[in-house]
C-alpha positions as a Markdown table, in Angstrom:
| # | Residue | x | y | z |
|---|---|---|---|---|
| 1 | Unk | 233.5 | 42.8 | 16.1 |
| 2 | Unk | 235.6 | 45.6 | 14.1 |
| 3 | Unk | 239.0 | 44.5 | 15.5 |
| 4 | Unk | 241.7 | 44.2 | 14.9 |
| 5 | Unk | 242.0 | 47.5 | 12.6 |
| 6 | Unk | 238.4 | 49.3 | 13.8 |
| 7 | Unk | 237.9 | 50.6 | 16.6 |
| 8 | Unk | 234.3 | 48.8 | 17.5 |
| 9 | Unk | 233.0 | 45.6 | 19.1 |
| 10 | Unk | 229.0 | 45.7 | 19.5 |
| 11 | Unk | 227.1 | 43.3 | 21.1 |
| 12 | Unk | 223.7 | 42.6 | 19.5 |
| 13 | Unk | 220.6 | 41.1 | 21.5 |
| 14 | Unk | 217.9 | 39.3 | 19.9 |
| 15 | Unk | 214.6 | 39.4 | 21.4 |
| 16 | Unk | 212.1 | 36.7 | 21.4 |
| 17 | Unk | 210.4 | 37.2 | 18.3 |
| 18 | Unk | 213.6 | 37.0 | 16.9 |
| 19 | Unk | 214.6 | 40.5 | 15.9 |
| 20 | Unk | 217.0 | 42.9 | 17.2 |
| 21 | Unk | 216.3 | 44.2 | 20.5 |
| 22 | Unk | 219.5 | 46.8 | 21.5 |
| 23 | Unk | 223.1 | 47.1 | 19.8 |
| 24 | Unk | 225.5 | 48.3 | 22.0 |
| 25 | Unk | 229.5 | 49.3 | 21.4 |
| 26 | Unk | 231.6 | 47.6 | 24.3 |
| 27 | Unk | 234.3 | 49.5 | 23.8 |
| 28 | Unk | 234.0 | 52.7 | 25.9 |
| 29 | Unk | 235.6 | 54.8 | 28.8 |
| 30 | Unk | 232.3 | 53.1 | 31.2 |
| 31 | Unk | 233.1 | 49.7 | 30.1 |
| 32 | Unk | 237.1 | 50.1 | 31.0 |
| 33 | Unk | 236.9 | 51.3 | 34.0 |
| 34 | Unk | 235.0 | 48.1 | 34.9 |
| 35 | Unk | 237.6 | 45.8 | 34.4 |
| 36 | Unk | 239.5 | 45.1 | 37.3 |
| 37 | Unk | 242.3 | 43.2 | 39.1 |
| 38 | Unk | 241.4 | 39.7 | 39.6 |
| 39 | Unk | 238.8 | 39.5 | 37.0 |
| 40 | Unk | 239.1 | 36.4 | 34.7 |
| 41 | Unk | 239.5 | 36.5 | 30.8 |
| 42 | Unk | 236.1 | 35.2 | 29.9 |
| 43 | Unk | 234.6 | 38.2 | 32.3 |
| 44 | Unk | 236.8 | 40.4 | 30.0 |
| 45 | Unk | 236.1 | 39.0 | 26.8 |
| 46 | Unk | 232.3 | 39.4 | 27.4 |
| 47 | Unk | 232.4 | 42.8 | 28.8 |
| 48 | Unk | 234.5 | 44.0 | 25.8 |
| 49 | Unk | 234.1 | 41.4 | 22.9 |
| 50 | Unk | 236.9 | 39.6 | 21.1 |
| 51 | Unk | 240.9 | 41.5 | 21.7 |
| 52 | Unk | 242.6 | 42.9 | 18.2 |
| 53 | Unk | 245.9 | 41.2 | 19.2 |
| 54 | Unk | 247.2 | 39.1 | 21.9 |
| 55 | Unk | 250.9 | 39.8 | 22.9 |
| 56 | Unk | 252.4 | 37.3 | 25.4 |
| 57 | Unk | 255.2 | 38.9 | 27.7 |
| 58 | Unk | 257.2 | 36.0 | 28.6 |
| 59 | Unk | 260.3 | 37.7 | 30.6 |
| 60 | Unk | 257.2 | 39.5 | 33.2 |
| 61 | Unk | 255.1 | 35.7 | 32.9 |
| 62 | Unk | 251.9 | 37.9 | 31.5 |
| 63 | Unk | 250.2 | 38.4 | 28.8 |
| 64 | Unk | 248.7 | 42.0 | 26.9 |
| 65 | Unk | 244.7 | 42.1 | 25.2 |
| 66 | Unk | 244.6 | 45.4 | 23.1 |
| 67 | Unk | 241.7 | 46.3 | 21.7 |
| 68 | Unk | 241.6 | 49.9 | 19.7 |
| 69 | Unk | 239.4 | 52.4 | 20.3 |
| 70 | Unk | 238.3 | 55.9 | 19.3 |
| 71 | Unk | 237.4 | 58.1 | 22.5 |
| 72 | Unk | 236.8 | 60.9 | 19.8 |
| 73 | Unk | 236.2 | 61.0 | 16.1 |
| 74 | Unk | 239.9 | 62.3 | 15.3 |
| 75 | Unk | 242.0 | 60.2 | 17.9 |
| 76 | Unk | 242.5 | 56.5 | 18.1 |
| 77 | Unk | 243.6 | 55.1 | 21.5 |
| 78 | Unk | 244.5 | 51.6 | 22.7 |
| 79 | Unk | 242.7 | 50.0 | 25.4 |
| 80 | Unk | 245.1 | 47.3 | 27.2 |
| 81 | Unk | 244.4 | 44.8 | 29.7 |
| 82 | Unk | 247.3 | 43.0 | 31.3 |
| 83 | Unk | 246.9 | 39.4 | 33.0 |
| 84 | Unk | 249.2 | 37.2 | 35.3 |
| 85 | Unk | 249.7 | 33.3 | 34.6 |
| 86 | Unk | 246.6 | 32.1 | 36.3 |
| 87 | Unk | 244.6 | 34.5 | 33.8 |
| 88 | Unk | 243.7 | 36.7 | 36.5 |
| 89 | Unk | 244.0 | 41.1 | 35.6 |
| 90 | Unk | 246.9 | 42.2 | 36.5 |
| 91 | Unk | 246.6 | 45.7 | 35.6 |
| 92 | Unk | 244.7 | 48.1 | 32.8 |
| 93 | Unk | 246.7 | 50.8 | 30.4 |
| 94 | Unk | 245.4 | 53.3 | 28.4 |
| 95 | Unk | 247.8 | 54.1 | 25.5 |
| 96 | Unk | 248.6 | 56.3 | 21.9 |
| 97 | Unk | 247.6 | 53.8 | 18.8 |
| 98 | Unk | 251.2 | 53.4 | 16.9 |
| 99 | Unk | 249.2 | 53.0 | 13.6 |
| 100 | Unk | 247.0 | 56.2 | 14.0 |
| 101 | Unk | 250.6 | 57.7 | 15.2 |
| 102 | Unk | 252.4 | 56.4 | 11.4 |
| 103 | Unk | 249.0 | 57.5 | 9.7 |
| 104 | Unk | 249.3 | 61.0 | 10.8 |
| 105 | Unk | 253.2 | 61.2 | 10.3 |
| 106 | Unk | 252.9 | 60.4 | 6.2 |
C-alpha cells in the first residue's frame, strides 16, 4: 500500500510457481461503487487494501476510513467510507483532498 500520502493500494497475486501472476490497483471508481451499506470492515479492507487514516466520530457513534485517490493524473480525491457501531457501512462520500487543496494554494 501507498497510503497514507499516495494515492495507491495494489494487490499482488502470486501464482503457483511462485511468481507474480496479476497486480491490480484497488483503488478505483469500479471498486467504490462496490462498497455498500451493511458491508463489514474486513469486506472493505480487502476490496480496497489498508485506509490512510482512521477518524472516529464519537458525537454521530461512527467511524470515517479515507483512503486518497487520484481519479486523474492532476486531481487528488478522497475516498470515504463511513461505518455505524457494529462495524456495518453506514454510508460512502466522495470528497476534495485538503492536502492537494494547500499544495495548489502555495
Amino acid at each position: 500500500p501507498r497510503q497514507p500520502e499516495g494515492w495507491t493500494n495494489y494487490r499482488i497475486t502470486i501464482g503457483a510457481d511462485g511468481k507474480m501472476s496479476s497486480l491490480r490497483q484497488l483503488l478505483h471508481a469500479d471498486n467504490f461503487a462496490q462498497v455498500k451499506p451493511g458491508q463489514t470492515q474486513d469486506e472493505v479492507r480487502e476490496r480496497l487494501g489498508r485506509t490512510a487514516q482512521v477518524q472516529p466520530w464519537p458525537q454521530k457513534n461512527e467511524t470515517e476510513w479515507v483512503w486518497r485517490f487520484r481519479p486523474d493524473a492532476n486531481d487528488s480525491k478522497l475516498f470515504s467510507v463511513f461505518f455505524g457501531p457494529d462495524g456495518l457501512v453506514l454510508r460512502t462520500a466522495i470528497g476534495d483532498d485538503p492536502k492537494a487543496q494547500a499544495q495548489a494554494g502555495r
